[in-house]
Z-matrix of the N, CA and C atoms (Angstrom, degrees):
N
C 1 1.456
C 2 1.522 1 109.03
N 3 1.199 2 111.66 1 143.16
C 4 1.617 3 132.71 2 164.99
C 5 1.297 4 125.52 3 -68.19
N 6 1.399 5 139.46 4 124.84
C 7 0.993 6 140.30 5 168.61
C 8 1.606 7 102.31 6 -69.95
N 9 1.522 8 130.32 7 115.44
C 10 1.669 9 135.29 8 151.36
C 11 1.932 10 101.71 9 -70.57
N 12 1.123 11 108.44 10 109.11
C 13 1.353 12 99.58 11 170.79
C 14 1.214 13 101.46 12 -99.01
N 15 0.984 14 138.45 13 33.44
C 16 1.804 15 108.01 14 166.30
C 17 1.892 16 94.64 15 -111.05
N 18 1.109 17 105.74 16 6.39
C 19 1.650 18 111.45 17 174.06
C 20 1.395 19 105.37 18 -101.69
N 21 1.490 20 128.99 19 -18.23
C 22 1.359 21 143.83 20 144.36
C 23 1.829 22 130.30 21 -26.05
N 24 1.359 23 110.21 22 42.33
C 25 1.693 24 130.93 23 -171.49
C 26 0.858 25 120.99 24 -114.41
N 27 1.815 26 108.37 25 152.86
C 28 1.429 27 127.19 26 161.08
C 29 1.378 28 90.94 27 -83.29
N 30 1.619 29 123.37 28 159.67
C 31 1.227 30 120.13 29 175.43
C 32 1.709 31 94.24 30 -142.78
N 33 1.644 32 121.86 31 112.38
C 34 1.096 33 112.99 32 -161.08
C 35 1.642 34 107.48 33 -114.83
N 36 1.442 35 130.58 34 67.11
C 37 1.364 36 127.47 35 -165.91
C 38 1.562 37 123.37 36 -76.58
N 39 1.243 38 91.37 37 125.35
C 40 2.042 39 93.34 38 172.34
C 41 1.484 40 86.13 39 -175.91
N 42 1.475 41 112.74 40 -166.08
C 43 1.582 42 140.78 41 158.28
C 44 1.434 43 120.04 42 -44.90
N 45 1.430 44 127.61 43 85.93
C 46 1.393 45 106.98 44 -170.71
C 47 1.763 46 108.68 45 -122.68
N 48 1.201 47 110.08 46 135.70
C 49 1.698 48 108.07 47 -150.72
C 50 1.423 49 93.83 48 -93.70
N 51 1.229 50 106.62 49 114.69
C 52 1.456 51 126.56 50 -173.87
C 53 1.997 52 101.78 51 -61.14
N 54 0.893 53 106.38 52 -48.91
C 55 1.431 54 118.51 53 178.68
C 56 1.454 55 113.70 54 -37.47
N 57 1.389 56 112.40 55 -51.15
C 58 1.206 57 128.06 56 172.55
C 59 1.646 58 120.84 57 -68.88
N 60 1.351 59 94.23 58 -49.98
C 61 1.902 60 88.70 59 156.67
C 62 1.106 61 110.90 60 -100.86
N 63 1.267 62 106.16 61 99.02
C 64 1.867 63 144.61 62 140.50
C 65 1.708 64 105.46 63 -71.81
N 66 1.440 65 85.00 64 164.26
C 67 1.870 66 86.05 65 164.21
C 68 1.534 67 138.40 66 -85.93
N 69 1.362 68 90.78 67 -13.02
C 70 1.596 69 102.14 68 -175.69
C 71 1.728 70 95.10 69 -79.51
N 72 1.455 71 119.65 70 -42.44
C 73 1.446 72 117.64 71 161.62
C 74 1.144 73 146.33 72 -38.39
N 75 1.613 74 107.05 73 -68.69
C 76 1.312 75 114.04 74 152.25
C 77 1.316 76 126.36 75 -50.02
N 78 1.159 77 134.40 76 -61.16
C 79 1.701 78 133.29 77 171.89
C 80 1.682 79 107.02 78 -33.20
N 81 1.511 80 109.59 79 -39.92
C 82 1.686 81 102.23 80 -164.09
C 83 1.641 82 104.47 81 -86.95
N 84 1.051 83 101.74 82 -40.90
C 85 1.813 84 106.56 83 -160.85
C 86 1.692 85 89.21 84 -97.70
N 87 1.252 86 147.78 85 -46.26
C 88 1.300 87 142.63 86 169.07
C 89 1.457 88 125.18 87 -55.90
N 90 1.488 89 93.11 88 -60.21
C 91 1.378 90 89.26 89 169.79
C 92 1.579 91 125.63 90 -127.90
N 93 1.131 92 99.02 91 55.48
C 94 1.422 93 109.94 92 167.93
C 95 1.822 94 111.33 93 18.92
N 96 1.085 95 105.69 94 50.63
C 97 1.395 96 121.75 95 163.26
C 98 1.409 97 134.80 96 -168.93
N 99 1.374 98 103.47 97 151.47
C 100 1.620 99 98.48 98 176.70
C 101 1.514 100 139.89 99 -35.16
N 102 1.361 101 96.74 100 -41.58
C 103 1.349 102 108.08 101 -176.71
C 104 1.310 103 115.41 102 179.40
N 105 1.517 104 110.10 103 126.62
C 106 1.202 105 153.60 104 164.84
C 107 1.420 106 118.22 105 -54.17
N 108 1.561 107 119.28 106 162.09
C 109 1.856 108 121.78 107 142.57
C 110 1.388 109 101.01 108 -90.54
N 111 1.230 110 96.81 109 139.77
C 112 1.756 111 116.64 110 165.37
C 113 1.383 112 117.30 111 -117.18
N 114 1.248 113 112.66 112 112.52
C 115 1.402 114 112.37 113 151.95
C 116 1.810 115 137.86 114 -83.64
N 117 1.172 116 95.74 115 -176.49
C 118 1.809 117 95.46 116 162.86
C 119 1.722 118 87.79 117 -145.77
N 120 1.890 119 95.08 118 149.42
C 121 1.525 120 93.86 119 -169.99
C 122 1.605 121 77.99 120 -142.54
N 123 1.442 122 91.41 121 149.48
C 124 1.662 123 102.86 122 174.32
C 125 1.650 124 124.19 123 -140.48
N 126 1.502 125 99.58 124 113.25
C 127 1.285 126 121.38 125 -148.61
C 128 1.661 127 80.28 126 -115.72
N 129 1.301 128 100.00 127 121.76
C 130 1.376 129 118.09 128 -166.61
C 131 1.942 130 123.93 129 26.34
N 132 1.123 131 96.79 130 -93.63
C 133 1.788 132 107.72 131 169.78
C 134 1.077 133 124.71 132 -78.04
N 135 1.766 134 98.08 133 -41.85
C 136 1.343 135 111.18 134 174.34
C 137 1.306 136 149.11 135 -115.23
N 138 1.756 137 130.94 136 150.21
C 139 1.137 138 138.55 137 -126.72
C 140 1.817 139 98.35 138 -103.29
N 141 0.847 140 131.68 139 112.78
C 142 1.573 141 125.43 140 177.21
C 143 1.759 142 115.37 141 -128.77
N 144 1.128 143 109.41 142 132.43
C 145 1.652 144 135.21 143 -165.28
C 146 1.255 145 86.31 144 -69.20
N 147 1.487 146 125.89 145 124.55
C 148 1.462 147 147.72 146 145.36
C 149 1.303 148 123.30 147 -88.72
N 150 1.353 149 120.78 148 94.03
C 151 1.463 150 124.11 149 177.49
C 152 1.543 151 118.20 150 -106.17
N 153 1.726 152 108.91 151 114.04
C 154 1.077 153 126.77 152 -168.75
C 155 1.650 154 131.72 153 -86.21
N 156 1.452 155 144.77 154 97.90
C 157 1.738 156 116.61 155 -177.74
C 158 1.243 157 87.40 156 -151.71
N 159 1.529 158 86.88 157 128.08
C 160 1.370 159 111.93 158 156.80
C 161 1.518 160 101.42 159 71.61
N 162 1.607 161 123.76 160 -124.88
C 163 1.418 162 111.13 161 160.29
C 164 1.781 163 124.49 162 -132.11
N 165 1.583 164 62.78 163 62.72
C 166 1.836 165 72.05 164 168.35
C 167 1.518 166 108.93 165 -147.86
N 168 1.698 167 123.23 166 151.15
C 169 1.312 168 126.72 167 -168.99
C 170 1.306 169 96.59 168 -122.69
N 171 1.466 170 109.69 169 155.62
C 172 1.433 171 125.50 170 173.61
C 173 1.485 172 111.62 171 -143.44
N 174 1.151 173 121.85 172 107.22
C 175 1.514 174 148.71 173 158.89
C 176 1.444 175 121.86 174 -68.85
N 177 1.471 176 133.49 175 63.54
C 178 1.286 177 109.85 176 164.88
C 179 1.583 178 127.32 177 -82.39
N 180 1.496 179 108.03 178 144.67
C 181 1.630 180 113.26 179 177.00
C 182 1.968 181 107.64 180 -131.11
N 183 0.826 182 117.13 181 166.53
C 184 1.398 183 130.89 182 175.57
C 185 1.402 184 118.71 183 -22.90
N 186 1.610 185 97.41 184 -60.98
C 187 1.123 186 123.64 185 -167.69
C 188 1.932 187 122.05 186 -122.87
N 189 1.212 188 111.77 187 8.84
C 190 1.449 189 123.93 188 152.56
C 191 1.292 190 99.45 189 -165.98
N 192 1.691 191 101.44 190 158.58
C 193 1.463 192 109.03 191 179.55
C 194 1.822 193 106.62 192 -127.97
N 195 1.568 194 121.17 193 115.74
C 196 1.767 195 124.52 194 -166.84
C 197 1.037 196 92.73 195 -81.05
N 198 1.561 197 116.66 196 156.38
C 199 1.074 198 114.65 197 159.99
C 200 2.036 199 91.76 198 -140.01
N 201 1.565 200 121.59 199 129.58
C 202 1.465 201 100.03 200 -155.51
C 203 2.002 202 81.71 201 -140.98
N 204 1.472 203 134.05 202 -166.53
C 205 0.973 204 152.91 203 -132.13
C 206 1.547 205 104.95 204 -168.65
N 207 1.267 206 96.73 205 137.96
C 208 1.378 207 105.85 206 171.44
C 209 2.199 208 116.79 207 -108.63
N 210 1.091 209 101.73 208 -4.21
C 211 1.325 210 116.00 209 156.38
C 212 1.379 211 135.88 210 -148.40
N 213 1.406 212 137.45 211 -165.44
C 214 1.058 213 133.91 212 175.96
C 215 1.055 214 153.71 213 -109.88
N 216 1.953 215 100.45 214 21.66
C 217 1.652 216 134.12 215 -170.76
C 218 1.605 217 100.07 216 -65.84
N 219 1.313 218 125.97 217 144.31
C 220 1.203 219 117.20 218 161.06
C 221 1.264 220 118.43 219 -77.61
N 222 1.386 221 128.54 220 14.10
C 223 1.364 222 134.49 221 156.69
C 224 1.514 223 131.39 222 -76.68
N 225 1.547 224 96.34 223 -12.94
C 226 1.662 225 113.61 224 -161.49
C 227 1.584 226 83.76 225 -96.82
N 228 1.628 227 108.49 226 -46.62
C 229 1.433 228 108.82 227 177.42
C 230 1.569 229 143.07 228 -56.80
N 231 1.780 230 87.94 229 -20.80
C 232 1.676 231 111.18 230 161.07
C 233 0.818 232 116.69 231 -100.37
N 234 1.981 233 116.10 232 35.76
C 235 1.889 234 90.19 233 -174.17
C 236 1.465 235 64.93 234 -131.38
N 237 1.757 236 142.61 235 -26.33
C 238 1.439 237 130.95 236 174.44
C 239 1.476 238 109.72 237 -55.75
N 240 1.447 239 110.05 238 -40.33
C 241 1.312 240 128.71 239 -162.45
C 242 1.872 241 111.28 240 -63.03
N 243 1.409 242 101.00 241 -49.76
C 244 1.683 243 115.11 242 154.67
C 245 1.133 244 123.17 243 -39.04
N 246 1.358 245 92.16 244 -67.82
C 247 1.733 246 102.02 245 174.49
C 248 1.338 247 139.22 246 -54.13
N 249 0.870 248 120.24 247 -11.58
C 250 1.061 249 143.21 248 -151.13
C 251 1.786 250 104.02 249 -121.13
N 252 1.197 251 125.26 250 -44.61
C 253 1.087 252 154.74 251 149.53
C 254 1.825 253 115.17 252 -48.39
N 255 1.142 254 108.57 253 -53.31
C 256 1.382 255 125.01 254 155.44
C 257 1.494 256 115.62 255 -32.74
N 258 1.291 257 107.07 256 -64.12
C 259 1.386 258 124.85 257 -158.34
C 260 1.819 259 109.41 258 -88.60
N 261 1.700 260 120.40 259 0.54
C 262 1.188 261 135.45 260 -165.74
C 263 1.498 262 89.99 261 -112.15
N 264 1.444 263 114.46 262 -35.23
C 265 1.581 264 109.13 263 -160.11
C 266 1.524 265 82.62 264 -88.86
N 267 1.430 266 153.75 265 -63.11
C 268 1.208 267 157.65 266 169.16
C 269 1.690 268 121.84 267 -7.71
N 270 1.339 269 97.48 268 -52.30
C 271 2.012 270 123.45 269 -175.02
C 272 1.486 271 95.44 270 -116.41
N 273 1.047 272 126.23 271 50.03
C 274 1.817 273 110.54 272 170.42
C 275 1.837 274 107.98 273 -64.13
N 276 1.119 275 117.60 274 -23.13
C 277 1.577 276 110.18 275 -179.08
C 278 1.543 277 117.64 276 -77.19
N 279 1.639 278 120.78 277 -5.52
C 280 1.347 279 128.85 278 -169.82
C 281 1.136 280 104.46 279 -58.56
N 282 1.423 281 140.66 280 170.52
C 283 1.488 282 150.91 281 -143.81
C 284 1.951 283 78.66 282 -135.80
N 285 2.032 284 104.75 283 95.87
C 286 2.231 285 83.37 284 174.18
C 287 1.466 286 71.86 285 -120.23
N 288 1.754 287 96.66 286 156.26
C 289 1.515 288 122.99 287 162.90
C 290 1.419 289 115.78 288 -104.02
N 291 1.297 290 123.43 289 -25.31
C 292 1.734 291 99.46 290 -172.46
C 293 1.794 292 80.50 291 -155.56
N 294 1.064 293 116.99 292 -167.31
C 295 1.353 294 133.90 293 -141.63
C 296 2.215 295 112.90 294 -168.51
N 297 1.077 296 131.56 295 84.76
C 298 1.508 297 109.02 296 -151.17
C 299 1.882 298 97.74 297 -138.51
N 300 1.095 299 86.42 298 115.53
C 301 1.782 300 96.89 299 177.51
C 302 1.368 301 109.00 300 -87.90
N 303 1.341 302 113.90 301 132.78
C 304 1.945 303 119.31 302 171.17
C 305 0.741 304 131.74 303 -144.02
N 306 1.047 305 119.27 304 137.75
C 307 2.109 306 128.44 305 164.72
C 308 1.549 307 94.01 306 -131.99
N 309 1.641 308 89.96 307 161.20
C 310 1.417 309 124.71 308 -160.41
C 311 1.705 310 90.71 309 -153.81
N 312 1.710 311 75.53 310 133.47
C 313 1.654 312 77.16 311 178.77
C 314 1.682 313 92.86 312 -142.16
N 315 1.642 314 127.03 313 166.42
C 316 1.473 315 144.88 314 177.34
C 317 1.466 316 116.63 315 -113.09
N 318 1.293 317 112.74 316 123.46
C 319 0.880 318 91.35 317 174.53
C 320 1.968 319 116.74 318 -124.45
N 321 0.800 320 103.23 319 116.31
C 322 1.621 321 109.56 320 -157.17
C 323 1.472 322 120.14 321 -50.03
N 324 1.368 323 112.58 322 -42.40
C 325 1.720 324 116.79 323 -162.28
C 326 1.895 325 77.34 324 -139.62
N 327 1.787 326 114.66 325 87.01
C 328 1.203 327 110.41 326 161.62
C 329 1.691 328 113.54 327 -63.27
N 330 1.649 329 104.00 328 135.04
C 331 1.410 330 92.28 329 159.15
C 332 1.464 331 137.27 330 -72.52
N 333 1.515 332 131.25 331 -178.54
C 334 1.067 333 118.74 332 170.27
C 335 1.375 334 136.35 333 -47.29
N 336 1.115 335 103.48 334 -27.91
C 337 2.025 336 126.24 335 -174.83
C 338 0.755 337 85.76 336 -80.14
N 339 1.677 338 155.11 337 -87.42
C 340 0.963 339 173.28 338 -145.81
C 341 1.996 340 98.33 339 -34.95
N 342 1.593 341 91.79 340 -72.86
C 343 1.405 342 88.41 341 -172.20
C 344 1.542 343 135.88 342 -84.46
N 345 1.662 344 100.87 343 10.01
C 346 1.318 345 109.16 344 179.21
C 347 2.258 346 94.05 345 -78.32
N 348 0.766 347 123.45 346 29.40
C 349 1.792 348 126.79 347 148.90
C 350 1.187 349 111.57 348 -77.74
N 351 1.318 350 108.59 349 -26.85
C 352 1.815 351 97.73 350 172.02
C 353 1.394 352 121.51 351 -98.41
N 354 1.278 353 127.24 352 -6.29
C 355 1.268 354 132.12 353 162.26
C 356 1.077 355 120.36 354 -51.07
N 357 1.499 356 117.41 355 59.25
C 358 1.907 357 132.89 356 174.07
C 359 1.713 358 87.23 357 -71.82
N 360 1.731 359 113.27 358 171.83
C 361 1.036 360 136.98 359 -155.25
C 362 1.531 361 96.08 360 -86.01
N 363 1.700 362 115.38 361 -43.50
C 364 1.379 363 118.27 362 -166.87
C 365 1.435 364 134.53 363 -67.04
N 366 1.836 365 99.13 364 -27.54
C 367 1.138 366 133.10 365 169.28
C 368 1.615 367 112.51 366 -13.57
N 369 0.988 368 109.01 367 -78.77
C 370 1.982 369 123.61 368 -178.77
C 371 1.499 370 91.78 369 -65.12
N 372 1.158 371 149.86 370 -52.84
C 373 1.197 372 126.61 371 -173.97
C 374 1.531 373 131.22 372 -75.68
N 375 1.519 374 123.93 373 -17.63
C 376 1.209 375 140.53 374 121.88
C 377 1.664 376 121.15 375 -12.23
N 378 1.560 377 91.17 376 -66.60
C 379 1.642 378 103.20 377 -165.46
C 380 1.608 379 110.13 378 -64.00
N 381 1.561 380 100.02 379 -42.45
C 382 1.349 381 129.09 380 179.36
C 383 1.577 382 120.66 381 -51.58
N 384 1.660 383 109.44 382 -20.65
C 385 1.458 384 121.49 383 -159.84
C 386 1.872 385 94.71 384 -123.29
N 387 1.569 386 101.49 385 12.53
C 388 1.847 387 89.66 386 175.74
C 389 0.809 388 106.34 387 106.06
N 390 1.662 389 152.31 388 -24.01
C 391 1.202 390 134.68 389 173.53
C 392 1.206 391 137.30 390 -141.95
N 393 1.272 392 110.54 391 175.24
C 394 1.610 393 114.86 392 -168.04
C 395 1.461 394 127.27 393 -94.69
N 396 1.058 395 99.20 394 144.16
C 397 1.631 396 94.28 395 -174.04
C 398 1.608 397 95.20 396 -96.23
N 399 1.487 398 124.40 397 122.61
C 400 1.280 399 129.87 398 176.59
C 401 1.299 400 119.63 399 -85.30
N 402 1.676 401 114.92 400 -16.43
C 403 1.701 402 113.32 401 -173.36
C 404 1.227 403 100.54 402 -173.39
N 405 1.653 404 123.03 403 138.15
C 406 1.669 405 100.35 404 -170.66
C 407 1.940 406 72.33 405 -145.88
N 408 1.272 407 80.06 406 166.24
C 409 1.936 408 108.57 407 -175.26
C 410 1.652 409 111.97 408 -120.45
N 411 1.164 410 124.74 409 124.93
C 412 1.233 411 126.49 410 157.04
C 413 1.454 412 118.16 411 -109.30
N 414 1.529 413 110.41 412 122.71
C 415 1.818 414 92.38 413 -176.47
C 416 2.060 415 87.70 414 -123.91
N 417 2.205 416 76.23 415 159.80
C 418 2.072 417 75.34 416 -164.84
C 419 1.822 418 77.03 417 -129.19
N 420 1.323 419 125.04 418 149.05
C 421 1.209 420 123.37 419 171.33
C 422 1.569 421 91.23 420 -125.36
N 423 1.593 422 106.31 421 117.92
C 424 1.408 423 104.55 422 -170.09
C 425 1.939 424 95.01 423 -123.34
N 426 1.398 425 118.39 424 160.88
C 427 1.438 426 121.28 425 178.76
C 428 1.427 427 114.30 426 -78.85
N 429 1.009 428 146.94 427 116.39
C 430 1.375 429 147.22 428 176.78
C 431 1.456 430 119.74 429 -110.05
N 432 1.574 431 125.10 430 109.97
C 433 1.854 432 101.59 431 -168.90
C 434 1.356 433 134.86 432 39.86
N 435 1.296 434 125.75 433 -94.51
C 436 1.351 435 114.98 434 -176.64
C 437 1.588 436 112.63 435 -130.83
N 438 1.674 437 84.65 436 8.50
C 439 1.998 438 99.55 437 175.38
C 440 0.939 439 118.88 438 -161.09
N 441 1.530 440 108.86 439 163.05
C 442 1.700 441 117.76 440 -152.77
C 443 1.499 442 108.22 441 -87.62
N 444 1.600 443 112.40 442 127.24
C 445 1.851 444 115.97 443 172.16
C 446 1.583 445 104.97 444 -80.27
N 447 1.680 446 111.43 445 103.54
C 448 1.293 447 98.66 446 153.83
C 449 1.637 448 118.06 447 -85.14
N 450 1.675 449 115.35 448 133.82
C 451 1.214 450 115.13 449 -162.27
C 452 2.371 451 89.63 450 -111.64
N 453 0.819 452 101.55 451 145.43
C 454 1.465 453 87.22 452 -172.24
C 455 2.271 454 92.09 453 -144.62
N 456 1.438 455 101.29 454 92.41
C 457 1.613 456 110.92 455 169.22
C 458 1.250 457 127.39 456 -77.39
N 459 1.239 458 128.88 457 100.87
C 460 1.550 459 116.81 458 -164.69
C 461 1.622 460 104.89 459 -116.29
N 462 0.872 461 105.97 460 138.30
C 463 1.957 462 120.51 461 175.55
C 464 1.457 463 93.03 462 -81.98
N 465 1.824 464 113.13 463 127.91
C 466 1.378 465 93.38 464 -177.60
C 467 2.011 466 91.19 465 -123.44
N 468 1.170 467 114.16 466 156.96
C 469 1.212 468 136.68 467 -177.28
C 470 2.023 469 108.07 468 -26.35
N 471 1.358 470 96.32 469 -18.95
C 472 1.841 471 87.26 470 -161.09
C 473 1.928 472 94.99 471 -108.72
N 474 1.192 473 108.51 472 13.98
C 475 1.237 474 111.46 473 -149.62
C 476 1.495 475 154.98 474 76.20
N 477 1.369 476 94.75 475 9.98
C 478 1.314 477 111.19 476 -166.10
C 479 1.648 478 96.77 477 -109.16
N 480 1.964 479 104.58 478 161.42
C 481 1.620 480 96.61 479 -169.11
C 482 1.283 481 89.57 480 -117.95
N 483 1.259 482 121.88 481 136.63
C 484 1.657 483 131.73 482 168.05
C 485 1.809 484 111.48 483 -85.33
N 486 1.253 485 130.50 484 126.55
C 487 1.733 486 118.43 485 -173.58
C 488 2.100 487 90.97 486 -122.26
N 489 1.237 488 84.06 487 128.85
C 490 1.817 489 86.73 488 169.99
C 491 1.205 490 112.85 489 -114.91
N 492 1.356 491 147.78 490 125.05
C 493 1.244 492 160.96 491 114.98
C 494 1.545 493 127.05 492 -30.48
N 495 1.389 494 120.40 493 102.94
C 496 1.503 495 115.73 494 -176.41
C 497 1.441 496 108.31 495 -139.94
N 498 1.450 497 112.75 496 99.83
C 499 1.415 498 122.92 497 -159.78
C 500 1.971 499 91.64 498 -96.82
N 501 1.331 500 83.68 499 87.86
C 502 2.071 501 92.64 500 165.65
C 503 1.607 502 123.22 501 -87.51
N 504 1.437 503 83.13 502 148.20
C 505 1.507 504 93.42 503 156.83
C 506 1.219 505 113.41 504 -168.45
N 507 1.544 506 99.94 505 152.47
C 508 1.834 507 88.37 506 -166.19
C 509 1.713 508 103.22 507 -113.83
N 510 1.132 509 113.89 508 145.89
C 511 1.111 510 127.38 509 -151.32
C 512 1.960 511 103.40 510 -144.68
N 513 1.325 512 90.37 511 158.47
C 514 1.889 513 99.92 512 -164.76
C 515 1.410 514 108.02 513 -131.64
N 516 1.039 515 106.70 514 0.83
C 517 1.920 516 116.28 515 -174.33
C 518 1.705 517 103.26 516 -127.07
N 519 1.250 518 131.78 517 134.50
C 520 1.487 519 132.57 518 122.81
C 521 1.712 520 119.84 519 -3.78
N 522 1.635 521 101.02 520 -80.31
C 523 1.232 522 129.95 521 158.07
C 524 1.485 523 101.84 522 4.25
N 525 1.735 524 93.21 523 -92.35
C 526 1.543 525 123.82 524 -156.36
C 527 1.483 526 101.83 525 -78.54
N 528 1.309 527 140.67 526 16.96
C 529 1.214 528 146.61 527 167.40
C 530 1.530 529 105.99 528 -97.80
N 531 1.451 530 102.00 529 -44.78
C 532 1.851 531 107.46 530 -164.50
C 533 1.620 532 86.17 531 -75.71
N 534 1.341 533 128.33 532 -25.50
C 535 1.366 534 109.26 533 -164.86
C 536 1.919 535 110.35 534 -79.13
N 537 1.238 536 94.52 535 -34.41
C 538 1.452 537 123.68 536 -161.14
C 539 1.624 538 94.07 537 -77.06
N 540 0.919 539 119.16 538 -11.93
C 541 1.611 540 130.08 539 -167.24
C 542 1.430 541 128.18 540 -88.45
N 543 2.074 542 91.11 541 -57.31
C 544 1.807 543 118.20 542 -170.76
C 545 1.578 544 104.31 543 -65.07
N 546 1.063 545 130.35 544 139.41
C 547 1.752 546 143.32 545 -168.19
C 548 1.489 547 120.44 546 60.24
N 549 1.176 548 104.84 547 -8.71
C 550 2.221 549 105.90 548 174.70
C 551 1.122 550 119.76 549 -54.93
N 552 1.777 551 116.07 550 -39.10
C 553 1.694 552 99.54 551 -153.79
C 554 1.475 553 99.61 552 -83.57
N 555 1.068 554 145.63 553 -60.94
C 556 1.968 555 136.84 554 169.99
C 557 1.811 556 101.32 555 -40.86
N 558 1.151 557 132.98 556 -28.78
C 559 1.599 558 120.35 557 -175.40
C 560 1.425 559 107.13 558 -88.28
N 561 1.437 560 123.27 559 -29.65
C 562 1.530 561 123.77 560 153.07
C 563 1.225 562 142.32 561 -72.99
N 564 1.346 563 95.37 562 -29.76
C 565 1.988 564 98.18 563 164.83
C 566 1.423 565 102.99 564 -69.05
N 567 1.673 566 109.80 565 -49.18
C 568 1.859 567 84.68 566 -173.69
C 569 1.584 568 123.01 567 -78.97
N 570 1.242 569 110.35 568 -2.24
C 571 1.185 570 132.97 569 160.49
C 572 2.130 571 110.66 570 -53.17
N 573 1.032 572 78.78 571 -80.09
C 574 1.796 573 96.10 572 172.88
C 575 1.491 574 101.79 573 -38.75
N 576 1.325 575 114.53 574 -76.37
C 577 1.451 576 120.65 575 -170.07
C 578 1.579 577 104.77 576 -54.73
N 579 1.474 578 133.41 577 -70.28
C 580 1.187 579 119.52 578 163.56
C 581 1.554 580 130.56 579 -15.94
N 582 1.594 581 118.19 580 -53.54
C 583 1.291 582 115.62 581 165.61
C 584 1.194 583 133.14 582 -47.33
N 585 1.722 584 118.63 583 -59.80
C 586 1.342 585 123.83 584 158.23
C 587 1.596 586 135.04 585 -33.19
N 588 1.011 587 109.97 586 -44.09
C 589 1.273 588 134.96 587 -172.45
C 590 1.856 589 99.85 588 -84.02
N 591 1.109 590 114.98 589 -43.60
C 592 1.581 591 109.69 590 158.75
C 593 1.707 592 140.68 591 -77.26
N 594 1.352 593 87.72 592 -14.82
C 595 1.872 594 112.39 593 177.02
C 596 1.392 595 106.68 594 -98.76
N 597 1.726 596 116.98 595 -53.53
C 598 1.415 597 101.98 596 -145.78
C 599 2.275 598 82.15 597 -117.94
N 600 1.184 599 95.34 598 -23.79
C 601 1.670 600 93.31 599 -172.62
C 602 1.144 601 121.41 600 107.46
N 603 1.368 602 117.09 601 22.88
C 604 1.323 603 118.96 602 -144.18
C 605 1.830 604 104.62 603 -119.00
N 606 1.689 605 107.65 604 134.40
C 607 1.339 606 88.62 605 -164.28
C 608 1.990 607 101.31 606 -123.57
N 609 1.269 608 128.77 607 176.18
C 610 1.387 609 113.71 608 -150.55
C 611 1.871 610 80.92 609 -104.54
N 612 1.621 611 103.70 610 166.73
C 613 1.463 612 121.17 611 179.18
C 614 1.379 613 97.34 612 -152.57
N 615 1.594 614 121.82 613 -155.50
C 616 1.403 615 104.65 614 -143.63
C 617 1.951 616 78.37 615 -109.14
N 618 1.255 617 103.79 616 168.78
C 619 1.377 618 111.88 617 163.31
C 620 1.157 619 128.94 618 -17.04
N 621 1.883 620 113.93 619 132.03
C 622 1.380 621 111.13 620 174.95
C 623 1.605 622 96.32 621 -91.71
N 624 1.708 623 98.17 622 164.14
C 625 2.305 624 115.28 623 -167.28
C 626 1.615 625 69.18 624 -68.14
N 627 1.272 626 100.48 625 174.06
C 628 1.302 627 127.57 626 173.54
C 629 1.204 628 117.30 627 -160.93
């Protein structure tokens, strides 16, 4: 399986005052530097600030703020993990609701084990009545430590299986985010990857194109 890194995030949701993240802001107190790449990215209607260094990205929006990786060093993962942390100790009065770590990984030529997850009951009777199932979803909400793994398996149209990892927790403090936060992202990837590799057999390779 492929690592998708741009599914590779902190996902930090609550009230976040756009006003306050400006660029001259973010660059200084985020990323402790002069200057950044900036983009503009446009996700349907709307327009959202892409701030680029080194290999790490930062997405703020209204109502969550990404912070994601452009590879798969656990250094890149402690430098989101900082950052991110940075930006909690900065706004401790912000209004956050939940807190959600992820990777996403592809996996191109599922094996057989692999794809008996889609072997739901309806399947043959579907097939049986004319049609095809083009893409199907399995989601597992399993307990993990002190928060819930949403695992989300999807059959995607070309044959290939997409697996998402979304280690939540919802949270009401700054505080209890930065705490809930510091050492996760390297103890959850090998966490994540460990799982796979014990459930489905599945072992990691270099990046899927994106």
């Amino acid at each position: 399986m492929k690592p998708l890194l741009s599914n590779w995030t902190i996902v930090l949701a609550g009230r976040w005052n756009m006003e306050i993240l400006n660029p001259e802001w973010v660059t200084n107190s985020i990323f402790g530097r002069e200057k950044v790449d900036i983009d503009l990215v446009l996700q349907g209607m709307q327009a959202n600030i892409r701030y680029r260094f080194d290999n790490l990205v930062f997405v703020p929006r209204p109502h969550n703020v990404v912070f994601s990786v452009n590879d798969t060093k656990d250094s890149s993962l402690l430098a989101i993990e900082e950052a991110a942390g940075r930006l909690l100790e900065a706004l401790p009065v912000t209004p956050i609701t939940a807190l959600g770590i992820n990777f996403t990984y592809i996996e191109e030529n599922p094996t057989t084990e692999l794809l008996t997850v889609f072997n739901i009951d309806d399947a043959s009777r579907i097939a049986d009545y004319g049609m095809k199932i083009r893409s199907a979803r399995v989601r597992r909400e399993l307990d993990f430590e002190d928060r819930q793994l949403n695992m989300m398996v999807s059959q995607i149209e070309d044959g290939s299986v997409r697996i998402a990892l979304n280690y939540h927790l919802a949270v009401d403090e700054t505080q209890v985010a930065l705490s809930a936060l510091a050492g996760r992202l390297v103890h959850y990837r090998q966490h994540g990857e460990a799982f796979l590799s014990a459930i489905y057999g599945l072992e990691i390779e270099g990046p899927a194109d994106e």
